[in-house]
N, C-alpha and C positions, 0 to 999 in steps of 0.2 A: 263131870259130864263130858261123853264127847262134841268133837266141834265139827258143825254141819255143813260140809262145802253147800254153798250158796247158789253154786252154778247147779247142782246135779239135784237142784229142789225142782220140784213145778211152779209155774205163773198161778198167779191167781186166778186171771180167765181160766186157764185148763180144770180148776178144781172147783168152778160153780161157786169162789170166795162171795160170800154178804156183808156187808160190811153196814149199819151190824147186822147181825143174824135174823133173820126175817122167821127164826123156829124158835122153841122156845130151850134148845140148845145154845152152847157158845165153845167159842176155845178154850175158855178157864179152866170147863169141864172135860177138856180132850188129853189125852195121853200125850199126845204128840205136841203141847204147848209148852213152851219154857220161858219161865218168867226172867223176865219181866214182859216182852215183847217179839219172840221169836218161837218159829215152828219147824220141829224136825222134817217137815216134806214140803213148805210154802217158802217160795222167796220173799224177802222185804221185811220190813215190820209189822204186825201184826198185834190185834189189840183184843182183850181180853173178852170181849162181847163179841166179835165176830166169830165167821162160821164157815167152814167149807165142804166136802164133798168126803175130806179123809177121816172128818171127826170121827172119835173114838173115845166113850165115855171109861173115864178114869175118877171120875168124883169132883165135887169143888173144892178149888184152894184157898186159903187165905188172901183177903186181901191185901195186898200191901202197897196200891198205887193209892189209896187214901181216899179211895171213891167209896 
């Protein structure tokens, strides 16, 4: 997988982030999520029930944070 400069993501403010998701979407379900805790277009770490403005449904993944 590539590796997602950090600086050239968006803030969370810019992309309406929920934390968690106030829908009944999440990032697990997003394309743009990479497990364990990172996202190709949001800086920082990010958790697998939240939700932002870029979501993009790709399906659910397995879990494997044990939740």
């Amino acid at each position: 997988m590539a590796e997602w400069d950090e600086k050239l993501k968006f803030t969370k403010d810019s992309v309406d982030y929920e934390a968690p998701s106030e829908s009944p979407d999440s990032c697990n379900e997003c394309w743009h999520f990479i497990l364990p805790n990172r996202c190709q277009h949001v800086k920082g770490p990010i958790d697998r029930d939240d939700w932002c403005m870029k979501w993009e449904y790709s399906g659910p993944r397995p879990c494997t944070s044990g939740r």
